[in-house]
C-alpha positions as CSV (number, residue, x, y, z in Angstrom):
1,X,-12.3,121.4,51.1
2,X,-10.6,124.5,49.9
3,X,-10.8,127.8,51.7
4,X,-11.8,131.0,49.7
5,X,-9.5,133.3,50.5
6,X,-11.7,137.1,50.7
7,X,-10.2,139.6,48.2
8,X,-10.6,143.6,47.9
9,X,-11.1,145.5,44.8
10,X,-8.6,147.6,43.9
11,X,-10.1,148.9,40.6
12,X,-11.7,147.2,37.7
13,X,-10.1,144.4,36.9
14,X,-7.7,145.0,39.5
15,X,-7.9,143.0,43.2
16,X,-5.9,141.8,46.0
17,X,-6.0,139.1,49.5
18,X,-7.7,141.2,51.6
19,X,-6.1,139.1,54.3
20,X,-2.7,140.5,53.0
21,X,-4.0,143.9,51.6
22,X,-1.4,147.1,51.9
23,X,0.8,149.4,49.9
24,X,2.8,146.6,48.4
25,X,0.3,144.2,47.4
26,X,-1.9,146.9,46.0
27,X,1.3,147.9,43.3
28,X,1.9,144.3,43.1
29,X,-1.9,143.9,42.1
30,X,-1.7,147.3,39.5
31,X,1.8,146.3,38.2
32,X,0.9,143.9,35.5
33,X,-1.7,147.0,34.1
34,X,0.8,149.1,33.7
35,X,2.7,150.1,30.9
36,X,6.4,148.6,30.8
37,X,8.3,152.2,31.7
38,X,6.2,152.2,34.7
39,X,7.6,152.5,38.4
40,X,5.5,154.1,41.6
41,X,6.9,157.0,42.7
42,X,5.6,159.9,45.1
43,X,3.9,159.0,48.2
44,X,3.3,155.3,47.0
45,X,7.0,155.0,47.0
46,X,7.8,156.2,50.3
47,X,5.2,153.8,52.0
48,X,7.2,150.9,50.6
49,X,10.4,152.5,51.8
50,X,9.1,152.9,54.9
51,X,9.8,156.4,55.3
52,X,8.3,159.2,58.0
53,X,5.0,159.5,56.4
54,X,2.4,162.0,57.9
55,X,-1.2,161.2,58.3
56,X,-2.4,160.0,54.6
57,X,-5.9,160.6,53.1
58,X,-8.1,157.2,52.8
59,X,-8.4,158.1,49.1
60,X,-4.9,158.8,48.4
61,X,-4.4,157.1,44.3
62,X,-1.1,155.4,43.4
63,X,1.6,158.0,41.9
64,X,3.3,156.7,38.9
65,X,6.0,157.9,36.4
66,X,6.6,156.9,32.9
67,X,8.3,157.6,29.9
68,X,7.1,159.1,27.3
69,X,7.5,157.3,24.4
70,X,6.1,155.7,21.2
71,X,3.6,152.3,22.0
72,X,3.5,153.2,25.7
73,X,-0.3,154.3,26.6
74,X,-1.2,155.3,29.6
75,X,-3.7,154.0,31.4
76,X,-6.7,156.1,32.2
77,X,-7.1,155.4,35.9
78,X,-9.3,156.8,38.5
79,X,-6.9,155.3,41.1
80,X,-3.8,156.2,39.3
81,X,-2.0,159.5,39.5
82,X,0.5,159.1,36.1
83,X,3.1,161.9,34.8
84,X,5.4,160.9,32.3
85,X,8.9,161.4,31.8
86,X,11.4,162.4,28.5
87,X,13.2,158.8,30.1
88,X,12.0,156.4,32.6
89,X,12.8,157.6,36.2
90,X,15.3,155.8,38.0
91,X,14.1,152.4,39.7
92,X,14.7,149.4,41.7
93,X,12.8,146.5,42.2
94,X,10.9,145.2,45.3
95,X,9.8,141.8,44.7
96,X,7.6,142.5,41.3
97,X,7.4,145.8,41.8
98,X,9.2,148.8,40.3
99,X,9.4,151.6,42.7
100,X,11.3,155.0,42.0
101,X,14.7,155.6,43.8
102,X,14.4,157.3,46.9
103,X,15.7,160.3,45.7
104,X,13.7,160.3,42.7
105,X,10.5,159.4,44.6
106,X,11.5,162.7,47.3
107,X,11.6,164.9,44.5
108,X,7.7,163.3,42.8
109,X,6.7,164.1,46.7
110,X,7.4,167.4,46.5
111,X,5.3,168.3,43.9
112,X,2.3,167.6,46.7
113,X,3.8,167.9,50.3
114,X,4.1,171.3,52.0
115,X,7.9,172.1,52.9
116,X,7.4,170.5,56.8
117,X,5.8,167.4,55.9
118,X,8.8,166.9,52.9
119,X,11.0,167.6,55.3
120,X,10.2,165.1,57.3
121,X,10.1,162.6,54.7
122,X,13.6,163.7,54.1
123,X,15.1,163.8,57.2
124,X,13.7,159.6,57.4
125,X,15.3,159.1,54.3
126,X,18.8,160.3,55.2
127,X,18.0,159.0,58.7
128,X,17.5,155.8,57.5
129,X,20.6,155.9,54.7
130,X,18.4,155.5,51.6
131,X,20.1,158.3,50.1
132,X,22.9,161.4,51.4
133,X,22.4,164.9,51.0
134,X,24.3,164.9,47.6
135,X,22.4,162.5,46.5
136,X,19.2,164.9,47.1
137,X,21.1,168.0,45.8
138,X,21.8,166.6,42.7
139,X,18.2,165.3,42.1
140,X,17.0,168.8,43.3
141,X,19.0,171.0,40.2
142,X,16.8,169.2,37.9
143,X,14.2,171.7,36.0
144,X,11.4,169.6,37.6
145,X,8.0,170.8,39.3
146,X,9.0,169.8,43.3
147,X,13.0,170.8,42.7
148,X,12.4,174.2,44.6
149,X,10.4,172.7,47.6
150,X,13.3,170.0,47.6
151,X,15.8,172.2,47.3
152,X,14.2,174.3,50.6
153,X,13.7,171.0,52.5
154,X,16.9,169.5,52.0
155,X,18.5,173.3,53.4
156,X,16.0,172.6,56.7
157,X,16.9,168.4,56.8
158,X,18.8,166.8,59.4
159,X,19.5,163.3,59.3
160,X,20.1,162.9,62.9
161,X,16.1,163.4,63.9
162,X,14.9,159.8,65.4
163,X,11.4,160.5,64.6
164,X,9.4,162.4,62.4
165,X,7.4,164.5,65.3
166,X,11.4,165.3,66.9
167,X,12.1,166.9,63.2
168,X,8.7,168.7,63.7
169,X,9.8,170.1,67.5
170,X,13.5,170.8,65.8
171,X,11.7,173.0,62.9
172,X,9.8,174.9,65.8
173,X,12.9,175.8,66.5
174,X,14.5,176.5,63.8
175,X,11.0,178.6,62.9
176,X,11.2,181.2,65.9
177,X,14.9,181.6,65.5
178,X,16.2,179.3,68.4
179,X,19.0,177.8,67.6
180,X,19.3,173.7,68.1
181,X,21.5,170.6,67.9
182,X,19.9,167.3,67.9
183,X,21.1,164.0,69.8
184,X,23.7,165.5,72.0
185,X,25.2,163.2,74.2
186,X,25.5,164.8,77.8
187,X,27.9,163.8,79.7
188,X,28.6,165.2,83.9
189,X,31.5,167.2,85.4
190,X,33.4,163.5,85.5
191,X,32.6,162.5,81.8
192,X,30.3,159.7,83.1
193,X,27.4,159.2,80.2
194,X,24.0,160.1,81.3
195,X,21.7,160.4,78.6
196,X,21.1,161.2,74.5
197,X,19.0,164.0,74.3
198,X,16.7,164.8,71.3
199,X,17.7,168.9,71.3
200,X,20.1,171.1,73.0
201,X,19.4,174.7,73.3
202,X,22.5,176.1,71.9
203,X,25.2,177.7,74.4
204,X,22.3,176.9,77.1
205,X,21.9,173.7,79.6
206,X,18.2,172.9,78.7
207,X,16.7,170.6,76.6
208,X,13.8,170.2,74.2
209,X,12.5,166.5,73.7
210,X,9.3,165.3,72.0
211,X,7.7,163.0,74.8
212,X,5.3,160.6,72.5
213,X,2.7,158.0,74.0
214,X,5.0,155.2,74.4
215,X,6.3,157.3,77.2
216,X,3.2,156.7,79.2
217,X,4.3,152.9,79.1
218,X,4.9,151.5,82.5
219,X,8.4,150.3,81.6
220,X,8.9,153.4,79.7
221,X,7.8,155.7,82.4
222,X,10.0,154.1,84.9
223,X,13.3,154.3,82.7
224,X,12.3,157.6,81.8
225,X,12.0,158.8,85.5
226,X,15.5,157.5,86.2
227,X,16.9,159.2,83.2
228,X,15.2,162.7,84.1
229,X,16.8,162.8,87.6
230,X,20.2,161.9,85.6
231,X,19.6,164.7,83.8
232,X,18.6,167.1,86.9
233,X,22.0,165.8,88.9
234,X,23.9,166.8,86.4
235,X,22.9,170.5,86.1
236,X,20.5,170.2,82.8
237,X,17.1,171.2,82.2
238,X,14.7,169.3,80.5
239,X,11.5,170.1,78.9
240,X,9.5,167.9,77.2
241,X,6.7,168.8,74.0
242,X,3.4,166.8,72.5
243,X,2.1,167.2,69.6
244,X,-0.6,168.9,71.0
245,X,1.5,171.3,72.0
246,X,3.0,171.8,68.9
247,X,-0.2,171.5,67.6
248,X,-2.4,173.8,70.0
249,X,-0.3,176.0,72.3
250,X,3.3,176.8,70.5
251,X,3.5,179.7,72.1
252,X,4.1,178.7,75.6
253,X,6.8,176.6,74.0
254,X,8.1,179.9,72.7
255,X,7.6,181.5,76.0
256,X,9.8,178.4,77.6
257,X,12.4,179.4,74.5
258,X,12.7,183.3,75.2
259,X,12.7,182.4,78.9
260,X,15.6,180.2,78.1
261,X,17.5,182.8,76.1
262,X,17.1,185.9,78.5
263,X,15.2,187.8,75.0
264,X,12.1,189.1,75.0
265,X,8.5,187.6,74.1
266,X,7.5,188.5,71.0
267,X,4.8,186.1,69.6
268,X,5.1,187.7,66.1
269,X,7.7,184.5,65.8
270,X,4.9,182.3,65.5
271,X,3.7,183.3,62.2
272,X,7.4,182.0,60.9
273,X,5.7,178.6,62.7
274,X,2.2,179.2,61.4
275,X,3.3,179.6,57.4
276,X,5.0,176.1,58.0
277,X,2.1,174.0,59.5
278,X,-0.8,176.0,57.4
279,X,-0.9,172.7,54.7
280,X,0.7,170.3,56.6
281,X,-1.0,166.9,57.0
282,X,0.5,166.6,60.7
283,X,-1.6,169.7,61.2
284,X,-4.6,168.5,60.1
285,X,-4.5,170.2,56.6
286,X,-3.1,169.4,53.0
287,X,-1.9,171.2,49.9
288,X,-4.2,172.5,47.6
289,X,-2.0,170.2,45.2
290,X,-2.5,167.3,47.2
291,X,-6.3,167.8,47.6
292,X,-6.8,167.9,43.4
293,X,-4.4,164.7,43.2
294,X,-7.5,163.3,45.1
295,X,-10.2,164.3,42.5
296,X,-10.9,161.3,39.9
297,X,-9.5,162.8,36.6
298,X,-10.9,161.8,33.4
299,X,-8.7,160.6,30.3
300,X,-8.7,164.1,28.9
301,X,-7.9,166.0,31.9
302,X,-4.5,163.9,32.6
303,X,-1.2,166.7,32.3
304,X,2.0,165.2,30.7
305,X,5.0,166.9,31.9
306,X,8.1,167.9,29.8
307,X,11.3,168.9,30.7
308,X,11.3,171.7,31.7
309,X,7.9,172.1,33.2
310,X,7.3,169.2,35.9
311,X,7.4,165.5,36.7
C-alpha cells in the first residue's frame, strides 16, 4: 500500500513535501516556473548559504534576479519579488537551484536590510569564507540601489565575529565610540593560554562578551565558571551582555564602558546606538523597504531596474 506523502502549497501550481519543506525545496519547487536567466538572490540566497540571518517575517516572498532580455517574461508572482538585470547576475548552482553569488546576493540584501542587520550578514559571510572584503568592495562600486549601504557595512564588517549577536555587542561599541578588538587570545604573566575572548577593551584589561542561552547549559555553565576564574587570576575583567541588554538597557552597558575608560557619562552616545537598531529586525523592527517587499504587487506595479538606477 503506498503512503501519501502530505505536500504544502507554495503558490498556484507550485508545491512541495511538507515533510521536507524549507528554503531549498521551496526554490527547488519555483525553479522550473522561472524564466531561464533566473537565480534567487537577496534574503532567499543567504538562507541557503547559511549566513547570520536576523529574525525573518513569516511572509517573506522569494527575491529573484533576471536579465532583461528579449523572450524572457517575468512571472507575475505574489510570492516572487523579481528585478531584472542588463546581464544575468552571477550564479552557482545548488543541486537544481541557481542562487546568486554571495557577494552578488549581499549587495540584493542591501537594497532591504538596515546597515546592522547587513552587517551582520556580512561579517557571516567573510566569517564563513564565502567571499573577502575585495570581493565585496568590488561588488559595492557598482551603480546599483544597495551599493551605498554595502559600501557602509563592509567599512563596519569584521570577519572575526563568531556570532551574529557578538557583531551586534562589537557595533555597540563601535556606536558609542569605544574602541574594540575581537577574539583576543589572553594569555598570563607566564604566556600560559587561558581563554579567547569575544572583545577586548582597547589599552584596557576588561572584556565584553555576548553570554547567549546555551550558556545556561549545565555543561556550559560549568566550563564557563572555570574559564571566568581563569580569567579573574590572571588580572582581567570580564563582563558579559544579552540581548536584552542590548535590546532594553544599553546604557548601563555604556555606563560599564565610560566606567572602563575613566571618561565621563554622557548618554547622548546612545543615539549613535539608537539610529543603528531603529529598523533592525534584531530589534524588533524592519525597513520601510523591507515592509513594501511584503505587500503582494500586481503585474503592473512590478519596477524593472537599469543600470544605473537599482538591482
Amino acid at each position: 500500500m503506498s503512503t501519501r506523502v502530505p505536500i504544502t502549497r507554495l503558490g498556484h501550481g507550485v508545491a512541495a513535501s511538507l515533510r521536507f519543506a524549507g528554503p531549498l525545496e521551496s526554490m527547488e519547487a519555483w525553479t522550473p516556473k522561472l524564466p531561464s536567466s533566473a537565480v534567487f538572490t537577496g534574503l532567499s540566497a543567504a538562507q541557503v548559504y547559511e549566513l547570520w540571518l536576523p529574525p525573518l517575517p513569516a511572509d517573506l516572498p522569494l527575491f529573484v534576479a533576471m536579465a532583461h532580455a528579449r523572450g524572457e517574461v517575468r512571472p507575475a508572482r505574489p510570492e516572487l519579488r523579481i528585478s531584472e538585470h542588463p546581464t544575468r547576475p552571477a550564479q552557482a548552482y545548488v543541486g537544481s537551484v541557481p542562487v546568486a553569488t554571495v557577494p552578488e546576493l549581499l549587495l540584493a540584501a542591501a537594497r532591504v536590510l538596515c546597515l546592522l542587520d547587513l552587517t551582520v550578514l556580512v561579517d557571516s559571510a567573510l566569517h564563513l569564507s564565502w567571499t573577502t572584503p575585495a570581493e565585496l568592495a568590488l561588488v559595492s562600486r557598482r551603480r546599483r540601489r544597495g551599493a551605498p549601504v554595502l559600501r557602509l557595512a563592509l567599512s563596519l564588517a569584521d570577519g572575526r565575529s563568531e556570532s551574529p549577536w557578538e557583531t551586534i555587542l562589537r557595533l555597540f561599541h563601535v556606536a558609542v565610540d569605544v574602541p574594540v578588538t575581537p577574539q583576543v587570545e589572553l594569555r598570563d604573566d607566564a604566556g600560559t593560554f587561558v581563554a579567547r575572548v569575544d572583545l577586548l577593551l582597547d589599552s584596557t584589561r576588561t572584556l565584553h562578551e555576548y553570554d547567549g542561552g546555551v550558556h545556561r547549559e549545565p555543561e556550559v555553565q560549568r566550563e564557563d565558571l572555570r574559564r571566568d576564574r581563569r580569567i579573574t587570576a590572571s588580572g582581567h575583567i570580564r563582563r558579559g551582555y544579552s540581548a536584552d541588554d542590548l535590546r532594553n538597557r544599553p546604557d548601563a552597558i555604556l555606563a560599564d564602558c565610560d566606567a572602563t575608560l575613566g571618561r565621563r557619562h554622557e548618554p547622548a552616545r546612545l543615539d549613535a546606538w539608537h539610529a543603528l537598531t531603529t529598523e533592525s529586525l534584531f530589534f524588533g523592527s524592519m525597513t520601510p523597504r523591507l515592509r513594501a517587499a511584503l505587500k503582494p504587487r500586481t503585474a503592473r506595479k512590478l519596477v524593472s531596474y537599469g543600470a544605473d538606477s537599482g538591482d
